[in-house]
N, C-alpha and C positions, 0 to 999 in steps of 0.2 A: 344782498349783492355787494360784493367789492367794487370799491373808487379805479377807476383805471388811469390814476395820479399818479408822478416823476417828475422830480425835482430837479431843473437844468440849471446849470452853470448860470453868469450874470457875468459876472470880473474874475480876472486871474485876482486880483489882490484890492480889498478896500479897509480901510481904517476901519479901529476897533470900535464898537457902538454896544449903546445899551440905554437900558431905561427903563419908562412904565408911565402908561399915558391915561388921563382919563378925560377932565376936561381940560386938562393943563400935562405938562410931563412934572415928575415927579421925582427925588432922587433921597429913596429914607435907608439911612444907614450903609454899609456895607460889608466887605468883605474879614479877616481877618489881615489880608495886608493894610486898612486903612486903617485900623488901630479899635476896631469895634464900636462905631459911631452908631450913634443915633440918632442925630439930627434932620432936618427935616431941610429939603429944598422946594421950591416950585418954581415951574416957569411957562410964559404963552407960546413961547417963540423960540426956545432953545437958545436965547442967546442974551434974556434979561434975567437972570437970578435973583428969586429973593431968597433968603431964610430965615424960613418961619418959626424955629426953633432950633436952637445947641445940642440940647437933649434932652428926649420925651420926658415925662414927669414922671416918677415912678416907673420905669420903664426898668424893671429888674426883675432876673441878674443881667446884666451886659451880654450882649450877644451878637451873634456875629449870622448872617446869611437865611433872617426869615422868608419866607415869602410874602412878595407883597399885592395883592390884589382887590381891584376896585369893583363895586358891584352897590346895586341902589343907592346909585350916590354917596357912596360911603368908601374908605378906603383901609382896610384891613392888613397888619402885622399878624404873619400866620408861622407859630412856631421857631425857630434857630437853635445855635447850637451853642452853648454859655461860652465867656471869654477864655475860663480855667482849663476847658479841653475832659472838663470832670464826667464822670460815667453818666450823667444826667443830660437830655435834650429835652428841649423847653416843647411843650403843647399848648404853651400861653396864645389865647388871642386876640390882637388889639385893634379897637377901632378906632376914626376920627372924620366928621364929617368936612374940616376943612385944614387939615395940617396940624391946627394947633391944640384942640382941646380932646384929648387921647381917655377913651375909657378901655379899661380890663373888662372882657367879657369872661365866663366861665372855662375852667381849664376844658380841652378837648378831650374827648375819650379815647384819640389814638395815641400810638407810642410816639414821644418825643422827637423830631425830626427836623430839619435844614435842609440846605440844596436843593431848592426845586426850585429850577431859571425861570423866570415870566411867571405867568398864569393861568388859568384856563376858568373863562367864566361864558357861562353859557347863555342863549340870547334871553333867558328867563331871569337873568343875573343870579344864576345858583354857582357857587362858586364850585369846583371839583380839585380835591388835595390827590394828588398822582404819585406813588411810592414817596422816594426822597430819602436819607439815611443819615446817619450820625460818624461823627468824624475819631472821639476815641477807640470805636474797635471795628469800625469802619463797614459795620451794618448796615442792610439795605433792603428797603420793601417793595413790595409792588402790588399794596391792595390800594382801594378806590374808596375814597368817602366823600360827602356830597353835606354843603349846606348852603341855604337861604340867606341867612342872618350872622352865620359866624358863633351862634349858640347852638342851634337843634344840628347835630351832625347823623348822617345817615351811613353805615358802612353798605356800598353797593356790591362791591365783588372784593373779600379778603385775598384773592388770590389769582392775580390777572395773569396773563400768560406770556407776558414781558418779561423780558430777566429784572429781574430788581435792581434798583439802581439809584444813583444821586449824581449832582451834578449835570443831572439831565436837564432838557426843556421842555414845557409843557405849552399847549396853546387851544384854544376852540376853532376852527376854522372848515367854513365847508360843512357847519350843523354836525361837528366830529369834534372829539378832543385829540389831541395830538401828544404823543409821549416822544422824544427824537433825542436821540445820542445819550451820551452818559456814560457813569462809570460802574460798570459790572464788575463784580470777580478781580477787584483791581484793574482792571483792562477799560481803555476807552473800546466804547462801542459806536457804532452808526446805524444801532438797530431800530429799527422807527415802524409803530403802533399807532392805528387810528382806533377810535369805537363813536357811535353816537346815542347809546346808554350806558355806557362803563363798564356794562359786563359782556359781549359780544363786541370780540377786538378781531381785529384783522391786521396782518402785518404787510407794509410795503415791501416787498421783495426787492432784494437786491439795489440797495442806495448805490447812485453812483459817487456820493463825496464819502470823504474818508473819516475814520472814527476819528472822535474827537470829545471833549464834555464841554463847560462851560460855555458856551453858544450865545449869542444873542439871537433872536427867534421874534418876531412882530407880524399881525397883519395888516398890509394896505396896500391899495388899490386891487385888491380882489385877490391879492396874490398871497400864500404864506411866505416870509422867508427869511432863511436862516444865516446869517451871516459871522465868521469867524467862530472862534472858540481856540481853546488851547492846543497849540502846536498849527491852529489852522488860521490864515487870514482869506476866504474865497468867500460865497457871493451865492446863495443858490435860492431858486424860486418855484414853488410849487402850486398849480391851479387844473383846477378840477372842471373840464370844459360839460360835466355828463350832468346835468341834472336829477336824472333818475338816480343814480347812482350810491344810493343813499344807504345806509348799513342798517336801516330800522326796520325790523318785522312787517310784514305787509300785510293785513287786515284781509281775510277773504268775504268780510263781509257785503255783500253785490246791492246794499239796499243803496249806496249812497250813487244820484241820481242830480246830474247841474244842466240847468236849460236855461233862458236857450246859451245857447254856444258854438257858434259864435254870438258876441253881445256889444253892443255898446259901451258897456262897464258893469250893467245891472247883471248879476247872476243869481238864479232861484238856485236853494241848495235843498234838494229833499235827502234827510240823514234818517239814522236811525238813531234812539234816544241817547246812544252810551258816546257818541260824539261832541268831544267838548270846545277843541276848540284848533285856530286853522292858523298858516304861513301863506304867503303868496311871495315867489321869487319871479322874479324875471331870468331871462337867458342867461345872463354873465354870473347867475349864484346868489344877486343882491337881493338880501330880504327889502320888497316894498310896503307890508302891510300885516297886521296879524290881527287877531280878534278871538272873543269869545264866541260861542253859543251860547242859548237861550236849553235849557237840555227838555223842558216840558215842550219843547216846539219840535214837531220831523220837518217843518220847510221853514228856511231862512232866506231871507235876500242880503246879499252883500254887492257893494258899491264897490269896483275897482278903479282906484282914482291914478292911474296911469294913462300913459299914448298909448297909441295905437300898436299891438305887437299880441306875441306867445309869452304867456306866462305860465306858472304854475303851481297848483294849490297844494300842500300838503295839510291831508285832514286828518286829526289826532281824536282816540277815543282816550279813555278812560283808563288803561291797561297799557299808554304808550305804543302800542302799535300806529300804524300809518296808511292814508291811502292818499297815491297819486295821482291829480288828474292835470289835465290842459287846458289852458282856457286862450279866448283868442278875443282880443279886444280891436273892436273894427270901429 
C-alpha cells in the first residue's frame, strides 16, 4: 500500500544548513569549492568546534564529496570522486570509530561513485548506498546496495525505477528510504521515491517544491525535511500521519494470534515458527521497542513498557514480509 504523504511549506526563506549527526554533529571533508579537504570536525552543541584531524592518514587519492554515514557506532567514508576530475571514482570505504583513528576497509564491488547528500541507514544500522554518479562524464545510477559493516555489500535491485541521478538526497524515515531531487539528464529534478525494501519503490506524485539538487535533508521531531538546495532557499516538511501505511508485503499468514487485548502491557504472542522478529510504534510513527523471537517457541510473551494508549506491532518472518496488528495498553 502507498504512504498518503506531502511535503508542506514551513518558511518562504531560511539560511543554508547541513551536516551529519550521530552522537555529536560532524563535518568530514567537503565539497570541491573547499579545496578537497579531509579533515575532521566534531561538535555537542553546534557551536563548540573541535578538530580532530587536518587530514585522514592515508586517506588517498584526495577526494572531494564521499558519502558520509554512521551506523553501529561507527562512522563511515563511502566512496568520492578524485581531486584530478580523472576517469576514475573512488569505491574506497572508510571507517572510524571516534574521528581520529581511520581504517581502509576492502574496496566495494560497485562502480566508483560521489554525490549522494546525507544518508540512509536503517533502524537495523544497514547502511543503503542509493544511485549517485561521477562528475567527468557525468554518469549516473540508480541501483541499490545494502551493507552491515561497510565490507559484505549486497546488490538489492540493479535497476530501481527512479531516473538515475546524483546530487540527490537520500534519507530512512517513516521505516522507507527516501531518494528526493537531484540531477538527471543534466536537469534538476523534484522527482521523489520511497521503498521499505529497495526493491518495491513507490513515487510521490506530483511535489509541490521545485526542482533543485544539492538539498540539505534531516530527520527530527517525527518530521522529514528538506531544506534549500541549489537555486532554492525554502523550508519543507513531510510526515506520514497513517501507520498502516506501510510499503512491505503483507504476510497472509492467519496463524499469528495476540491475547489478551486489550492488556495492561503483558501480551501472549501465538506465531508460527518462520517469525523472527517484531517493532512496536506508537501513534506519531516513534518506534518504542523491538525484540527478538525465540523461533522453536509458537507463543511468546512480550512486556510493553509504555502509558496507557494504541500502539502498534509490526511482526516480521523470515522472507521480510510483515503483519500488522493493534494493541491497546489500558
Amino acid at each position: 500500500m502507498q504512504a498518503h504523504v506531502q511535503f508542506h511549506p514551513i518558511e518562504n526563506s531560511v539560511p543554508k544548513v547541513g551536516g551529519h549527526s550521530c552522537s555529536a554533529m560532524w563535518v568530514i571533508g567537503g565539497d570541491p569549492q573547499s579545496g578537497y579537504l579531509s579533515d575532521v570536525w566534531k561538535s555537542d552543541d553546534g557551536i563548540n568546534w573541535i578538530e580532530l584531524l587536518d587530514t585522514i592518514p592515508g586517506f588517498l587519492p584526495m577526494r572531494t564529496m564521499p558519502m558520509i554515514a554512521s551506523a553501529n557506532g561507527s562512522i563511515y567514508s563511502i566512496g568520492g570522486q578524485q581531486n584530478t576530475y580523472s576517469k576514475e571514482c573512488l569505491n574506497q570505504v572508510w571507517k572510524t570509530d571516534d574521528g581520529i583513528n581511520w581504517t581502509q576497509l576492502p574496496d566495494a564491488p560497485w562502480l566508483g561513485r560521489s554525490m549522494i547528500l546525507n544518508s540512509c541507514v536503517d533502524d537495523n544500522d544497514t547502511i543503503w548506498l542509493l544511485g549517485g554518479g561521477r562528475l567527468w562524464d557525468r554518469r549516473c545510477y540508480h541501483d541499490v546496495w545494502k551493507t552491515g559493516d561497510g565490507i559484505s555489500w549486497e546488490l538489492v535491485n540493479e535497476s530501481a525505477p527512479w531516473q538515475a541521478r546524483y546530487w540527490h538526497n537520500v534519507a530512512w524515515y517513516d521505516n522507507k528510504m527516501w531518494v528526493l531531487c537531484g540531477i538527471s539528464d543534466q536537469t534538476n529534478s523534484a522527482e521523489t521515491w520511497y521503498s521499505s525494501n529497495g526493491i518495491d519503490w513507490y513515487e510521490l506524485k506530483h511535489p509541490k517544491y521545485a526542482d533543485r539538487h544539492a538539498a540539505s535533508v534531516t530527520v527530527f521531531n517525527n518530521y522529514l525535511w528538506m531544506m534549500t538546495g541549489i537555486i532554492s532557499n525554502d523550508c519543507w516538511r513531510l510526515r506520514n500521519t497513517l501507520i498502516n501505511s506501510v510499503d512491505e508485503k503483507k504476510s497472509t499468514d492467519k496463524s499469528l494470534i495476540i491475547y489478551p487485548n486489550p492488556s495492561s502491557g503483558s501480551f501472549q504472542i501465538q506465531k508460527g515458527s518462520n517469525y523472527s522478529s517484531y517493532i512496536i510504534y506508537n501513534e506519531a510513527g516513534q518506534k518504542i521497542q523491538q525484540g527478538n523471537f525465540t523461533k522453536s517457541k509458537v507463543a511468546e510473551t512480550i512486556s510493553v513498557k509504555a502509558k496507557n494508549g494504541i500502539y502498534f506491532i509490526m511482526v516480521y518472518d523470515d522472507s521480510g514480509n510483515v503483519v500488522t496488528k493493534k494493541l491497546i495498553v489500558i
